[in-house]
Structure formats: structure tokens, C-alpha cells
C-alpha positions in Angstrom: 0.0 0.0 0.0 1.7 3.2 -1.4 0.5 6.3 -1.5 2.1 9.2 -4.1 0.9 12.3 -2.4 2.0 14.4 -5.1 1.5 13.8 -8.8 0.9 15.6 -11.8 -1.3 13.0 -13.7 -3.1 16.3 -15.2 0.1 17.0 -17.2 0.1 16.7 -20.9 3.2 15.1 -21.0 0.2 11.8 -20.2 -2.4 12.7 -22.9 -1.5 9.7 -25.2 -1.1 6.8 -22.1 -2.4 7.6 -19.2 -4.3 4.4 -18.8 -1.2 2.5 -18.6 0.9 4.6 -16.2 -2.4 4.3 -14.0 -2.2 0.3 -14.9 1.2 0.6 -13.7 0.9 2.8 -10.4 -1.7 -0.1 -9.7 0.7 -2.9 -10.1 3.5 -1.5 -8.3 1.3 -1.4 -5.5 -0.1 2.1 -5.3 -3.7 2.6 -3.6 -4.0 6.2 -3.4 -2.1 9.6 -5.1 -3.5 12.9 -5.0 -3.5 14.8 -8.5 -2.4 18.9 -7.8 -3.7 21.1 -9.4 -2.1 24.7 -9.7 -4.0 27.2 -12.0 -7.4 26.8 -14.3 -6.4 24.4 -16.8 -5.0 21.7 -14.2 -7.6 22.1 -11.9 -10.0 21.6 -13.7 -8.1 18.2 -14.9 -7.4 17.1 -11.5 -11.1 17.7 -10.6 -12.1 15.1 -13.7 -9.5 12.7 -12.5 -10.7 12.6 -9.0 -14.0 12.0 -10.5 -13.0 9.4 -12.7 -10.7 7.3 -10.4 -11.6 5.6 -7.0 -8.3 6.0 -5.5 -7.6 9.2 -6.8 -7.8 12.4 -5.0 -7.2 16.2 -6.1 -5.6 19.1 -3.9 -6.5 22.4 -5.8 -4.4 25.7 -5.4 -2.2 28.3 -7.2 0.8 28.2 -8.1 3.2 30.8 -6.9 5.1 31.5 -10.2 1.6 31.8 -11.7 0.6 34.4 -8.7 0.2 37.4 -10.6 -2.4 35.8 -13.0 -4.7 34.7 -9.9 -7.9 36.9 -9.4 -10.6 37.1 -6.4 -12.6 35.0 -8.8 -10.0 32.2 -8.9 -9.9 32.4 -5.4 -13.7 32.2 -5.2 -13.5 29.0 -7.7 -11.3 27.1 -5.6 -12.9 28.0 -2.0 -16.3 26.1 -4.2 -14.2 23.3 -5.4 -13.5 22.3 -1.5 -17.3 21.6 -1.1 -16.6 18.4 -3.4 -15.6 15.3 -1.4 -12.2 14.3 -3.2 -10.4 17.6 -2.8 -8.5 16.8 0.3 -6.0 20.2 0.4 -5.2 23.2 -0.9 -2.5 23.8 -2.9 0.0 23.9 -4.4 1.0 26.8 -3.0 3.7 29.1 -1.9 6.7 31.1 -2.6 9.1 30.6 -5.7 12.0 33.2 -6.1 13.8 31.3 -8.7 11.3 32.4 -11.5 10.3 36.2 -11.7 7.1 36.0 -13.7 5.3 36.8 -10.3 6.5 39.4 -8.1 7.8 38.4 -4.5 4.8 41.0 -2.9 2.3 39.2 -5.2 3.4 35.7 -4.4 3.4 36.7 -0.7 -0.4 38.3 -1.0 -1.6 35.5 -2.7 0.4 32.4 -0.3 -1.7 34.8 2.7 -4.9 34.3 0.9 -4.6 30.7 0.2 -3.5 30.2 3.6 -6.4 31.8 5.3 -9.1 30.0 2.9 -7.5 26.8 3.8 -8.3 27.6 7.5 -11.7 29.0 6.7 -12.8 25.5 5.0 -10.2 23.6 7.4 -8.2 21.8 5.1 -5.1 21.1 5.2 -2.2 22.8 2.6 0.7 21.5 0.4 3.6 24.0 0.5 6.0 24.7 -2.9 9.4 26.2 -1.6 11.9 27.3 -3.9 14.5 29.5 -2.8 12.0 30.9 -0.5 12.6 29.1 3.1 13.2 31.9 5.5 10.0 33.8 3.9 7.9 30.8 3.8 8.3 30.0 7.7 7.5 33.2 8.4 4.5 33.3 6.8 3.8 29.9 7.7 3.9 31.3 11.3 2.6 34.4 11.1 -0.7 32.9 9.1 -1.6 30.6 11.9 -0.9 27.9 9.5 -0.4 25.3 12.1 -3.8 25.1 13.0 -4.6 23.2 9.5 -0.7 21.4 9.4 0.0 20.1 5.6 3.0 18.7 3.7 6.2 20.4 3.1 6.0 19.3 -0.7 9.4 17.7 -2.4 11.2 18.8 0.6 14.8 19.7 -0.2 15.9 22.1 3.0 18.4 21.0 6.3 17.1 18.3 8.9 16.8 21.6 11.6 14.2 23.4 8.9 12.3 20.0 8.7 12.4 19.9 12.9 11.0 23.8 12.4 8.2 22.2 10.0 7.5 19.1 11.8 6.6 21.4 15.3 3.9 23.5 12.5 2.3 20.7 12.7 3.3 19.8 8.9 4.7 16.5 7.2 8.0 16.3 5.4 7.6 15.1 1.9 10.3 13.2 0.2 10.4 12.5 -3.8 13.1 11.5 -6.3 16.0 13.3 -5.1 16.4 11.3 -1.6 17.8 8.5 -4.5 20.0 10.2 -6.3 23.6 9.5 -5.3 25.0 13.3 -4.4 21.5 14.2 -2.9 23.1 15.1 0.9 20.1 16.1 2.4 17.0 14.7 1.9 18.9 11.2 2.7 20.0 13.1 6.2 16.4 14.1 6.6 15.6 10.4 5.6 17.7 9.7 8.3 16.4 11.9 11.1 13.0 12.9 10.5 10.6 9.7 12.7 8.5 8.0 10.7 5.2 9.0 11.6 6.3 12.4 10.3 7.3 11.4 6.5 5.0 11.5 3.6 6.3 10.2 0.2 5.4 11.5 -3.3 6.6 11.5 -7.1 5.8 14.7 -8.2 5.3 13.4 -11.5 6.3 13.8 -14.2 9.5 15.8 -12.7 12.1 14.8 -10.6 12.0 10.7 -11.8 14.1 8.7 -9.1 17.2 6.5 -9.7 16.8 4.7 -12.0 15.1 6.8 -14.3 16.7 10.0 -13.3 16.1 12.8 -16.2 13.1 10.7 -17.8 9.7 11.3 -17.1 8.4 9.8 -13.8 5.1 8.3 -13.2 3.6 7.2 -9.7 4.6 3.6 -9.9 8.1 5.3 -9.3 7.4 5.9 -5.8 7.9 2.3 -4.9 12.0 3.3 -5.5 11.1 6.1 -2.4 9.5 3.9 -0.6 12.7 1.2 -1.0 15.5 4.3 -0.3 14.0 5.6 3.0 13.2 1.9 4.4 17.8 1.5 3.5 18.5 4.6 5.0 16.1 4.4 8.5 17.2 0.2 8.7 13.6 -0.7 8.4 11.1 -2.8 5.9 9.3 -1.4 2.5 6.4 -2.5 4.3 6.9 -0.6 7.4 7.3 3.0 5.2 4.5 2.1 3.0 1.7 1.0 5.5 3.3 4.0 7.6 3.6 6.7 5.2 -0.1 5.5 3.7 -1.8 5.7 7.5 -0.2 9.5 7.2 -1.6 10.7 4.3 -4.9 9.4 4.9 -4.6 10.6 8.3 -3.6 14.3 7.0 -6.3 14.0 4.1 -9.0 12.8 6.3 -9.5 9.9 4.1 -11.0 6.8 5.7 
């Protein structure tokens, strides 16, 4: 029992197979993912997939790049969407300062706003960090955020951030990179970070893990996640899977 609490299933890069990587998540033992959505067009996939799949959920949000396009209207949309049953969180959100498409004041308005409807509907949020850690905490903290807790999405920062995180009342996410060879510290947070605390994800179709670093990834993929945190903490796959699972269902409210 895995579940990938981070894909991108609404990405075009699956328009011509999605059926098979589905078949595939399936067989490598996948029973739940959550499709993000981050702006119209993706949330408005992610909705249909939720619809369409059982074990499929969707988390709708804006993107932070994206944060000058947003409008009150948007934000309307998305506070309706969190009426329907399989939108478990909000997001992705955040703060992104390796792009400059969106302004930091901008990304920083609308991270507030998505924050604060997350709390209004009480659901919890999935934080994108890029280059943006000091800011994000301190919104994070100043927002009240901890009252509604969520995942620290792809997390790349030090074990003592993750500690910072973790006492928010949020989960540390791990994807791809805690494979890849040179990757020092998600394999220390790996390493420190108890298990009850861990979520795992693909964020698919980016960041593919060893072995298929630099290809597109696909949820099956987060079997090889599962694998390289169960080396690194001494422990079973089935331990971090049934684990990891009971967290995100747990955080997601799922039953």
C-alpha cells in the first residue's frame, strides 16, 4: 500500500497513455495519489481525474510563479471546489523566487490568501518552496498555518528546517531526489526525520528517481522512495509504505 501524495497526472506530458501509467501505479502497489492542481487548466483536470478514479484524489491551489495571473474569482472557484468530497488540500501553493514572472509581494499576497481559505474551510495545505525558506516560515507562522498542518512538498531544505516544519504541525515530503547518489540532504532528513512524520510522493512527471533519473516519472516510481527511505532508516518497505499510507490518509482525512 503506497501512497504518491503528489503527482501531476493532469500534465500533458500523459495525454497519449495515461491508462497504462495508471495500470502501472496499480501494479507497483499504489492505492492512493493525490493529482495537484495549480492554475485553471490543471484544476480543472485534477477535478475530472478525481472523478473518474476511485483512489484518486485532487488538492486544488495556485501556483506561486503563476501568482500574478490569480484573481478574487479564482480564489472564489477554488474555495467552491472544496465543497466536493475528493479535494482533500489546498495547494499547491507558496513562494518561488527562482522564476520572476510573479512578483515576491504578489506571491506573498496571494500564499496569505490561500493560507487563510485553507483555514476558513479547514483543510489542510501543500507548500511549494523554492529558494523561499526563511519567507515561507515566516508566513507559515505568522498565518496561523499550524492550526490546518499540511506537507512540506518535495522537501529539499536542512534536517533543523524539517524539525521547524514538523513542530507546525506539517509533514515532510520526500520525492526522487532522496535516490539520487550526491543528494546530501533529503537522505539526512531520511535519516532523522521519525516516521510517523514522513509522507512520500513522485511529483510526476518531474524529478523521476534513480533509475530513471532525467526521464519522465510516473507514480509507480514511488515504490523506489518507498525502497531508499526503508535502506536509510534500517527498516522494511512495508513498514514505510503501510506508515507513510496511514499518514496521508490521516492528514487528508480519508478513511
Amino acid at each position: 500500500m503506497l501512497f504518491d501524495t503528489h503527482a501531476h497526472l493532469n500534465d500533458e506530458q500523459y495525454n497519449e497513455d495515461l491508462q497504462e501509467v495508471i495500470i502501472r501505479a496499480q501494479e507497483a502497489g499504489v492505492s492512493n495519489l493525490v493529482v495537484v492542481g495549480f492554475d485553471r487548466p490543471t484544476i480543472e483536470k485534477a477535478m475530472v481525474l478525481a472523478d473518474t478514479f476511485d483512489f484518486i484524489y485532487a488538492c486544488v491551489g495556485w501556483h506561486p510563479v503563476d501568482a500574478i495571473d490569480m484573481t478574487e474569482e479564482d480564489l472564489q472557484w477554488i474555495e467552491d471546489l472544496t465543497a466536493h468530497p475528493k479535494v482533500v488540500a489546498i495547494g499547491e501553493m507558496g513562494l518561488d523566487y527562482h522564476w520572476d514572472k510573479s512578483p515576491k509581494d504578489i506571491q506573498k499576497e496571494v500564499f496569505r490568501k490561500q493560507i487563510r481559505l485553507a483555514k476558513k474551510v479547514k483543510l489542510p495545505i501543500v507548500i511549494h518552496n523554492r529558494e523561499a525558506t526563511a519567507d515561507i516560515v515566516e508566513i507559515l507562522k505568522e498565518e496561523g498555518a499550524e492550526e490546518v498542518g499540511g506537507i512540506m512538498h518535495c522537501f529539499s531544505g536542512s534536517t533543523e528546517v524539517a524539525k521547524e516544519c514538523v513542530k507546525m504541525n506539517f509533514y515532510i515530503s520526500l520525492g526522487g531526489p532522496v535516490t539520487f547518489k550526491n543528494a546530501k540532504r533529503p537522505k539526512e532528513v531520511a535519516a532523522e526525520i521519525p516516521l510517523d512524520k514522513l509522507l512520500i510522493e513522485t511529483d510526476c512527471p518531474y524529478l523521476a528517481p534513480h533509475p530513471y533519473r532525467g526521464k519522465r516519472n510516473e507514480p509507480g516510481y514511488v515504490k523506489l522512495v518507498a525502497e531508499q527511505i526503508a535502506e536509510i532508516k534500517g527498516i522494511t518497505l512495508e513498514e514505510v509504505a503501510n506508515t507513510t499510507t496511514k499518514n496521508a490518509k490521516k492528514l487528508f482525512g480519508i478513511n
